[in-house]
N, C-alpha and C positions, 0 to 999 in steps of 0.2 A: 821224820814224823809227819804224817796227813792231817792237817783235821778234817773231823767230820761232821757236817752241820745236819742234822735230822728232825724234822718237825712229829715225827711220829712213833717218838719214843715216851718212854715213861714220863711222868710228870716230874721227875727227881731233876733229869736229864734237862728239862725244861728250867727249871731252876737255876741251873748249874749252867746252860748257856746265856739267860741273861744275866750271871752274876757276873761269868768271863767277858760277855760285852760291853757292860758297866765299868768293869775293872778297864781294861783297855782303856775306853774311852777317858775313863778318868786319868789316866798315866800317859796317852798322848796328850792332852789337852795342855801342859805345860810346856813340850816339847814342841809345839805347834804354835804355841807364844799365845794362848788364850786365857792366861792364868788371869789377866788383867780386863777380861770381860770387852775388851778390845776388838775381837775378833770372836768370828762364829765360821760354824759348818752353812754354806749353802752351795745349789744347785747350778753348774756353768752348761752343763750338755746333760740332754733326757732323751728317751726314747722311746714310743712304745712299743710294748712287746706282742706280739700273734704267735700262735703254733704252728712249728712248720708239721706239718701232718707224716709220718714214713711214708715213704717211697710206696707200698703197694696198695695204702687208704688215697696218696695223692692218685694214683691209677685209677683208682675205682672212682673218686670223684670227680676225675676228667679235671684235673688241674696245669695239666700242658706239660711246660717244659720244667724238668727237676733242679731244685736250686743245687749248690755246692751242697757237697755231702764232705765230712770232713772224719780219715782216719788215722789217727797219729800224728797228723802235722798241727803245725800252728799257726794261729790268725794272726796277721797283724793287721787292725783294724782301726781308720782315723775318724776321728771325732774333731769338730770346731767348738771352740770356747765363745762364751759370750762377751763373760765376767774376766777377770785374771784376780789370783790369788797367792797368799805367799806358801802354801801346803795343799795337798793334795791325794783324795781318794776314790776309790772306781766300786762300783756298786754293779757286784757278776750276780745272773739270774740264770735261775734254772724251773722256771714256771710253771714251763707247759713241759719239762719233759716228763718222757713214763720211766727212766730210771736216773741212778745217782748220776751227776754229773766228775768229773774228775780233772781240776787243776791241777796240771803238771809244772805248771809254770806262768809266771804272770810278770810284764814290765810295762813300763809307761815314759819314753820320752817326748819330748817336741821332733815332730817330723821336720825333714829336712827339704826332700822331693821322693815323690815316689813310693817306692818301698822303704824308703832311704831313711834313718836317723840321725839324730846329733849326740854325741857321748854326753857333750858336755853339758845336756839339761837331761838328764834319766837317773831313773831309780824302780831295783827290783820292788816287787809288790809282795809285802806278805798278808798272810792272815791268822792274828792273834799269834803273833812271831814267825811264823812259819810258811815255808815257799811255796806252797803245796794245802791244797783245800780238795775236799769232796765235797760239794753239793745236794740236797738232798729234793728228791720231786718237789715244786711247788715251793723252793727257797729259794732266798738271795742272802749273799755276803758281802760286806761290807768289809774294802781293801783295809789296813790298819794305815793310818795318816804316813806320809812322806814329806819331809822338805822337801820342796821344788817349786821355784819360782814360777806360777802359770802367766803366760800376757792374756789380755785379751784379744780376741780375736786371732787366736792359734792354734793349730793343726797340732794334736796330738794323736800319737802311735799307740794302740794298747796292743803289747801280746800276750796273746793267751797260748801255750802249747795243753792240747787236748790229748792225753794220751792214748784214749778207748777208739774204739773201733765204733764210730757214732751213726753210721752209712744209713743203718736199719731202724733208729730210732725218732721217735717226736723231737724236736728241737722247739729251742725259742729265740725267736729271732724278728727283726723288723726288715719286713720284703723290701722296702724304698727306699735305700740308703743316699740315691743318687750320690754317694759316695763312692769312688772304685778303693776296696779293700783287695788283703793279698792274702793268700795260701801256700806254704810254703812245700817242698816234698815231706817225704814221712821223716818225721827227725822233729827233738827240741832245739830249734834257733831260736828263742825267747833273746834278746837283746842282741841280735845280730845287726851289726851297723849298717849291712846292704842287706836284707831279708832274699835271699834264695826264692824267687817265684815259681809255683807252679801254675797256676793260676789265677786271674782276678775276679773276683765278684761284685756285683752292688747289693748287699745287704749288712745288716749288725748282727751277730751271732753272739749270743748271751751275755749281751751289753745293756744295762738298764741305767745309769747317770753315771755321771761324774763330780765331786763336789770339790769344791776347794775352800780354804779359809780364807774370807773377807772380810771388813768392816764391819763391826757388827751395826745391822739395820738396813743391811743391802736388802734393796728390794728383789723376788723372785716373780717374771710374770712367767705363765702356764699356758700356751697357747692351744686349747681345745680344739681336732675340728679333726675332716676327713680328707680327703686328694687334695687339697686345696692348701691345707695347713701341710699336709705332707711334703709339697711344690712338684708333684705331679707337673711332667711335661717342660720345668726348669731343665736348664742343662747341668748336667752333671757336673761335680767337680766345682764347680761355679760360688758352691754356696747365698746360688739365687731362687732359695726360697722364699717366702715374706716374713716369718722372723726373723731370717736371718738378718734381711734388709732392714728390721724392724732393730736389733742388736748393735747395726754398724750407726746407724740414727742416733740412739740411744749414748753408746761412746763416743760419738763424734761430737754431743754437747758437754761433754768436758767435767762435769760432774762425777759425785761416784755412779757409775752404772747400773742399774738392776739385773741381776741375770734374765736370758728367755731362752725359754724350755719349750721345742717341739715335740708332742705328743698326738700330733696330727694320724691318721689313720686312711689308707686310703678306703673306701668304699663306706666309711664304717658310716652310722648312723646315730639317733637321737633315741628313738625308740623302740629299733627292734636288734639287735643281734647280726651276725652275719647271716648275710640273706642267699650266700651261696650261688652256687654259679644257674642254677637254674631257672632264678627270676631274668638272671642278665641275659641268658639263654633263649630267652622266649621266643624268639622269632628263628630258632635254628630250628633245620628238620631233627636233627638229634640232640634233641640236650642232653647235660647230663645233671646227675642228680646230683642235689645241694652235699659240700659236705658234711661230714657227720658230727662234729662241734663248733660251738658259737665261736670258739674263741681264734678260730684260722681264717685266713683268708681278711676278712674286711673289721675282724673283731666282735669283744662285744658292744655294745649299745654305749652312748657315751655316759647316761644313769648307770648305768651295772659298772664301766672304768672308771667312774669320777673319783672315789676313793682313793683307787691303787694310781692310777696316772695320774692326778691331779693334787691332791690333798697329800700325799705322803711327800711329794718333792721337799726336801729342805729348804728349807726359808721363803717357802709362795706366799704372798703376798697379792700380787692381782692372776686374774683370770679370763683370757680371752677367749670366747667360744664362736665358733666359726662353721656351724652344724645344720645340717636338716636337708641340703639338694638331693642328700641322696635318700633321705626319706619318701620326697617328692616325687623325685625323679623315678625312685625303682617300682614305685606305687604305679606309673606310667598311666593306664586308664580311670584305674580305682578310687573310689571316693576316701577312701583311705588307705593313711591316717588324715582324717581332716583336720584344718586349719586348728580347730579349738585342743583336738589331742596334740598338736605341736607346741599351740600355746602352752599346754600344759606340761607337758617336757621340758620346755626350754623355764617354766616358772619353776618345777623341780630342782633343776641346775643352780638356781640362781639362791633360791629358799636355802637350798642344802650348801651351796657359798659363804653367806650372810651368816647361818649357823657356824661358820668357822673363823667367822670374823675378817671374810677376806671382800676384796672388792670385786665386784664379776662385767664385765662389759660385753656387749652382744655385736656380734658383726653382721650387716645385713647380706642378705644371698645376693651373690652376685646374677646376673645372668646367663639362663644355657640354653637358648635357643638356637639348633642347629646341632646341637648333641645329642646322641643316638636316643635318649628316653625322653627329649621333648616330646611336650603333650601341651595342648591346651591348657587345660585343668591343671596340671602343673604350673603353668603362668599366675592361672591365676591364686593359686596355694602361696607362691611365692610372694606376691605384690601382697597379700593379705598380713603374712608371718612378717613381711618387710615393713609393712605401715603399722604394725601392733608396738616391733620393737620400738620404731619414731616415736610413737605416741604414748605405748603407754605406761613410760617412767618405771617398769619393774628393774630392768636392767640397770645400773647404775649409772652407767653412759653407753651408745651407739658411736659404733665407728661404721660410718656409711660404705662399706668395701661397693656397693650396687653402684652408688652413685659417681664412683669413682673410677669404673670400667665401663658402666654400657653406656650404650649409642644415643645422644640423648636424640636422635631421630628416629630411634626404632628400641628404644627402652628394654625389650624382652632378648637382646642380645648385645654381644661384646661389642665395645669400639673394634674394630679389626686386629689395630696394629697391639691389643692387647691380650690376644687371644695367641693359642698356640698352634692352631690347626683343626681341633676339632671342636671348638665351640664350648667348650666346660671348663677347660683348664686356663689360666692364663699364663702367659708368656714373660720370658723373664720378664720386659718391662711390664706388662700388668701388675705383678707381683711387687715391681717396685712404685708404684705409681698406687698399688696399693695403701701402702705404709704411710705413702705423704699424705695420703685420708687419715692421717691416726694425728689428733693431741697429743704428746708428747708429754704436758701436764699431767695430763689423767695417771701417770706413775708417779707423780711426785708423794713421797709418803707426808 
């Protein structure tokens, strides 16, 4: 038997899937050891999700090189923990595609190297009993709980075998995994101890979190933001992004941990949408034209994802936002968005936080002077949006990331040794040199 998750069915149907998810939940929740309010669902690894566009719209909108296109095989695809937990569920999305999706098979254990597994921490995945799930456009499903000891800070395996012929259609996926993932030939190896490779990739393909069962009261932070939060320019494999740096920090004070959740985005923005490649274009003799929805490429606006990326994680608790260079930057001459429509944005984020009862903290822009869309006017965008957050007490706390990379001899750009090469991103140690700019306190619930 398949299930079938469908958002666009009768209202009856509608009924009838939150009664079965209700039920579940309620008949794991024993089974899972939470009968004694002990323990709760929250958030150890998040994602966010963009559209990968089909193969002949990425054509038309001059988007380069084609990611993994996947037919019949299966993903095995590693994810890092922040938190550890004594249970365990994976949350599959199917957001941006334009038809059903179809699980043929789903497992999850602790990686070992590589492609590689360990038997002895794995368990198949089902959904609402069963091995096998269809997807429905614009849904996600939620794995049903597994015993399985999570640590934190650990390299888990998720396979998914895909069994459709997916080549030709939208996917949903996150471009930046600096992760190397695997593809295996056509065939279900779902829980194969050495994964058969055909290929490797770095992306997530209809991965949207991971929860596990923790203490109840763990704290969840939510790290908002664009290339930066992503760890653009880190090295791969490394796990040296600055949450992540921000995670091993956090366990390394010995207390219960709080999860942290990157949903960084590269390109993306505060206030508009993806802006497509024909802003970043501007200076080619051929550009090409933006593509044809917000939600590919750089995503949408971090106002339009704060909802679904931020607010739905299980058990968030604080919010760090990390936004706006590339508002700035893509703006390149333009007087806008000016400084006061930033301010306003970034007072949106925080308004709509507080309404949730969460705590929100503001990161200052670092500096990118010497990156392709410095601009004057951009300096000075920045220094203005960077001395509002100082001063003026909306944000609940500042974590100075500016003052923790640039030069204090030339302010408008990186120290060197923190920078990656091209003047925006920083390098692993930026990234870590980051984090030692954060309070530590500021999570304490």
């Amino acid at each position: 038997m398949t299930l079938r998750i469908s958002r666009q069915n009768h209202w009856f149907n509608q009924l009838w899937l939150a009664g079965w998810i209700s039920a579940s939940l309620f008949i794991a929740a024993p089974s899972a050891g939470t009968q004694n309010g002990a323990e709760s669902w929250v958030s150890t690894w998040a994602t966010a999700p963009v559209l990968l566009l089909p193969p002949d719209a990425r054509a038309t909108a001059g988007l380069g090189a084609e990611p993994v296109r996947i037919q019949g095989q299966t993903l095995r695809q590693i994810v890092h923990t922040s938190i550890g937990g004594s249970a365990l569920r994976v949350a599959l999305t199917n957001l941006f595609g334009n038809g059903p999706l179809e699980i043929g098979g789903a497992h999850v254990a602790r990686r070992r190297d590589g492609a590689s597994i360990g038997p002895e921490a794995a368990a198949v995945l089902h959904f609402n009993g069963q091995p096998s799930a269809i997807i429905a456009v614009g849904a996600t499903v939620l794995s049903d709980p597994v015993q399985l000891e999570v640590p934190v800070l650990t390299d888990l395996a998720v396979d998914l075998y895909l069994p459709g012929d997916l080549s030709t259609f939208s996917a949903t996926y996150h471009s930046a995994a600096l992760t190397t993932n695997y593809l295996s030939p056509v065939g279900n190896h779902v829980a194969t101890i050495q994964l058969p490779v055909d290929r490797t990739f770095q992306n997530w393909f209809y991965l949207s979190r991971v929860e596990v069962l923790a203490p109840s009261g763990t704290s969840v932070i939510v790290t908002l933001g664009n290339s930066i939060t992503d760890g653009t320019a880190s090295t791969p494999d490394t796990n040296s992004r600055w949450p992540d740096f921000l995670a091993r920090r956090l366990v390394a004070r010995g207390e219960t941990p709080p999860g942290v959740l990157n949903v960084g985005i590269a390109g993306n923005r505060v206030l508009n949408h993806n802006a497509g490649l024909g802003i970043l274009r501007r200076d080619s003799s051929a550009p090409a034209p933006p593509p044809p929805n917000p939600n590919t490429l750089f995503g949408p606006s971090a106002l339009s994802r704060l909802e679904r990326d931020v607010f739905e994680q299980p058990g968030v608790t604080h919010i760090v936002v990390l936004e706006s260079t590339n508002d700035i930057g893509m703006a390149f001459e333009s007087e806008s968005p000016t400084v006061e429509q930033l301010i306003a944005g970034h007072t949106q984020l925080v308004k709509r936080a507080h309404a949730r009862g969460l705590k929100i903290y503001g990161g200052t822009l670092a500096p990118f002077e010497g990156a392709f869309y410095f601009r004057d006017i951009g300096e000075v965008k920045r220094q203005a949006l960077n001395r509002w957050m100082r001063t003026s007490g909306v944000y609940d706390a500042v974590i100075d990331f500016d003052a923790a990379v640039n030069n204090p001899d030339q302010p408008s750009r990186f120290l060197e040794t923190y920078q990656s090469g091209d003047w925006l991103h920083p390098s692993d140690e930026g990234y870590r040199v980051m984090v030692e700019a954060i309070d530590l306190t500021l999570f304490d619930r």
